[in-house]
Residue frames as qw, qx, qy, qz and C-alpha x, y, z in Angstrom:
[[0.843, 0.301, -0.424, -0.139, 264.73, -82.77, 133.04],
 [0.475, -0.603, 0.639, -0.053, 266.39, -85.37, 134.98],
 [0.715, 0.293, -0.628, 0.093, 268.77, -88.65, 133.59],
 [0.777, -0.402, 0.199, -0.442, 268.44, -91.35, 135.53],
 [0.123, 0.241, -0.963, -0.023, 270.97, -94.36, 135.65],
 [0.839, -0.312, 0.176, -0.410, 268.80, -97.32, 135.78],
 [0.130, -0.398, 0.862, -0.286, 270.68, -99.97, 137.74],
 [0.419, 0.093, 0.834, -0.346, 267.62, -102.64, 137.88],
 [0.570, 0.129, -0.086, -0.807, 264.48, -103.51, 136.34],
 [0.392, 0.169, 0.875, -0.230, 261.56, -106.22, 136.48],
 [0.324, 0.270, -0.570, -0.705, 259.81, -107.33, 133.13],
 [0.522, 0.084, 0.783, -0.329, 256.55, -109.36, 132.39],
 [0.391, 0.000, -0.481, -0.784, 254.27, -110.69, 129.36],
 [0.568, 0.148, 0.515, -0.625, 250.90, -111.51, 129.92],
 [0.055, 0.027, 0.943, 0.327, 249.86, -114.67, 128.21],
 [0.181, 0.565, 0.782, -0.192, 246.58, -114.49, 128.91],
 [0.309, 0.841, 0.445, -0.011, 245.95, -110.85, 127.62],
 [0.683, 0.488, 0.307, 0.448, 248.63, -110.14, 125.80],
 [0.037, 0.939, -0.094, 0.330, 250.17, -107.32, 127.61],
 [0.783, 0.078, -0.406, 0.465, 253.73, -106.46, 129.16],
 [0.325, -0.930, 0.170, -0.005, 254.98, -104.42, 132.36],
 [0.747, 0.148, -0.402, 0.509, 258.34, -103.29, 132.49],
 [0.435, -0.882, -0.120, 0.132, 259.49, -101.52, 135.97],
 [0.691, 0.278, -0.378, 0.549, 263.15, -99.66, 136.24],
 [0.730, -0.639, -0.064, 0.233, 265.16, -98.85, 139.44],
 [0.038, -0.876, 0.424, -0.226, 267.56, -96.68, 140.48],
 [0.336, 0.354, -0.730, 0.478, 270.88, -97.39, 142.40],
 [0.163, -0.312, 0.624, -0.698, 269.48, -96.77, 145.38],
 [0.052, 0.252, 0.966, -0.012, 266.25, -99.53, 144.50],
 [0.365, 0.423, 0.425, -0.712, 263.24, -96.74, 143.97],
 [0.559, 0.636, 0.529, -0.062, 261.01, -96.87, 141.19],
 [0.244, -0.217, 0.349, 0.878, 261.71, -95.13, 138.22],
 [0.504, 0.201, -0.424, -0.725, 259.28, -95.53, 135.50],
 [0.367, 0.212, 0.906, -0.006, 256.65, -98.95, 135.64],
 [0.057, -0.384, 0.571, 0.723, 255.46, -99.44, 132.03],
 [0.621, 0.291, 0.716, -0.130, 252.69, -101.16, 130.52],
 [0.212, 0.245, -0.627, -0.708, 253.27, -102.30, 126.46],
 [0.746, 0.276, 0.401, -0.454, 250.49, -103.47, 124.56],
 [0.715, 0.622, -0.318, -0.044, 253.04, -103.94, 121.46],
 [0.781, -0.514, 0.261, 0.240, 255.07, -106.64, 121.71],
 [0.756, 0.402, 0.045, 0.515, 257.46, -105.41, 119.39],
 [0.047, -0.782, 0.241, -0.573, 258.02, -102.46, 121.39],
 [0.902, -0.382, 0.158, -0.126, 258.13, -104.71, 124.70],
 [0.858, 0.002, 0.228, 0.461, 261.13, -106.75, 122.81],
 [0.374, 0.675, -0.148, 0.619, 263.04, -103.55, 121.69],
 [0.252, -0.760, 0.331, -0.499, 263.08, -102.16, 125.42],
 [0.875, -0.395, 0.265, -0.088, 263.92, -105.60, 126.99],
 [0.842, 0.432, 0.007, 0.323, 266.20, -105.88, 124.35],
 [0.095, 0.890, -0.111, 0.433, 268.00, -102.79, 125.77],
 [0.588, -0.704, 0.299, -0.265, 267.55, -103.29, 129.20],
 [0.992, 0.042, 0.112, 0.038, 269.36, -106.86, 128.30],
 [0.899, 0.139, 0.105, 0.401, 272.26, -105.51, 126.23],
 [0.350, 0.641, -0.124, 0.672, 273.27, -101.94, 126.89],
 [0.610, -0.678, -0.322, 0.254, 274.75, -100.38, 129.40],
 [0.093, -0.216, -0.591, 0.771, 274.97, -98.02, 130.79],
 [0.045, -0.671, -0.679, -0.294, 270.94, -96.98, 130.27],
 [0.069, -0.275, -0.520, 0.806, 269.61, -94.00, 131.45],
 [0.009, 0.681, 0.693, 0.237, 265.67, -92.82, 131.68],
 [0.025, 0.151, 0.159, 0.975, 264.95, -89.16, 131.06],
 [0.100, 0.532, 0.767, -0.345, 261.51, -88.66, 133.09],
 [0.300, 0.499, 0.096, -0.807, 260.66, -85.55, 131.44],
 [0.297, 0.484, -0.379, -0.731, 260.66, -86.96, 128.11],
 [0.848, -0.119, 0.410, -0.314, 259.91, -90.11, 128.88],
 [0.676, 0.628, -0.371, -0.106, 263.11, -91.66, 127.02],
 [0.850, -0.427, 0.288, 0.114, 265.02, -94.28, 127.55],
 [0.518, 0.749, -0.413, 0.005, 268.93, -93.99, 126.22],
 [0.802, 0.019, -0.144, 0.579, 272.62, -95.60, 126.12],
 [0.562, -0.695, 0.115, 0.433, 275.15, -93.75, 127.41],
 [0.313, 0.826, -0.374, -0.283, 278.22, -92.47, 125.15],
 [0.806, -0.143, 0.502, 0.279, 279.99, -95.78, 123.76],
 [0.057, 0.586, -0.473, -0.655, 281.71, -96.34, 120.72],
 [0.547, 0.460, -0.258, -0.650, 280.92, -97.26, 117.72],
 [0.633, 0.201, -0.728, -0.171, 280.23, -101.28, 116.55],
 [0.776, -0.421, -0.292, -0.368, 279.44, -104.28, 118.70],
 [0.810, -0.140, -0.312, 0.476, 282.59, -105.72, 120.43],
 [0.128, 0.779, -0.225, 0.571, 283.54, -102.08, 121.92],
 [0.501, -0.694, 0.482, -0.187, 284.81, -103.65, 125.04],
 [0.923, 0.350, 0.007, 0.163, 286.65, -105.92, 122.91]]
């Protein structure tokens, strides 16, 4: 199993046919994981992540994408 920091990532939706790619990136700029969602409600939950947590990291074996340890509630760097 490896945990990945991702540090980057590049996100599309396809108007025309209604699919989305997301890519993420290491520190160091390599690929991690490039995605293709056919649900955009899944699409807007992982862009939603990629948008507002941080630190992220992607778990290749299990193909998971997580937060980091924070604390509890929204303003925690309040």
């Amino acid at each position: 199993m490896a945990n990945i920091l991702v540090t980057s990532y590049y996100s599309r939706w396809d108007l025309a046919d209604h699919k989305g790619r997301i890519a993420l990136y290491d520190s160091s700029n390599q690929l991690i994981e490039n995605h293709l969602f056919t649900d955009p409600a899944e699409f807007q939950v992982v862009a939603s992540m990629l948008r507002q947590e941080k630190p992220l990291w992607f778990d290749t074996e299990a193909q998971h994408l997580r937060t980091g340890s924070e604390p509890v509630g929204e303003w925690e760097n309040r």
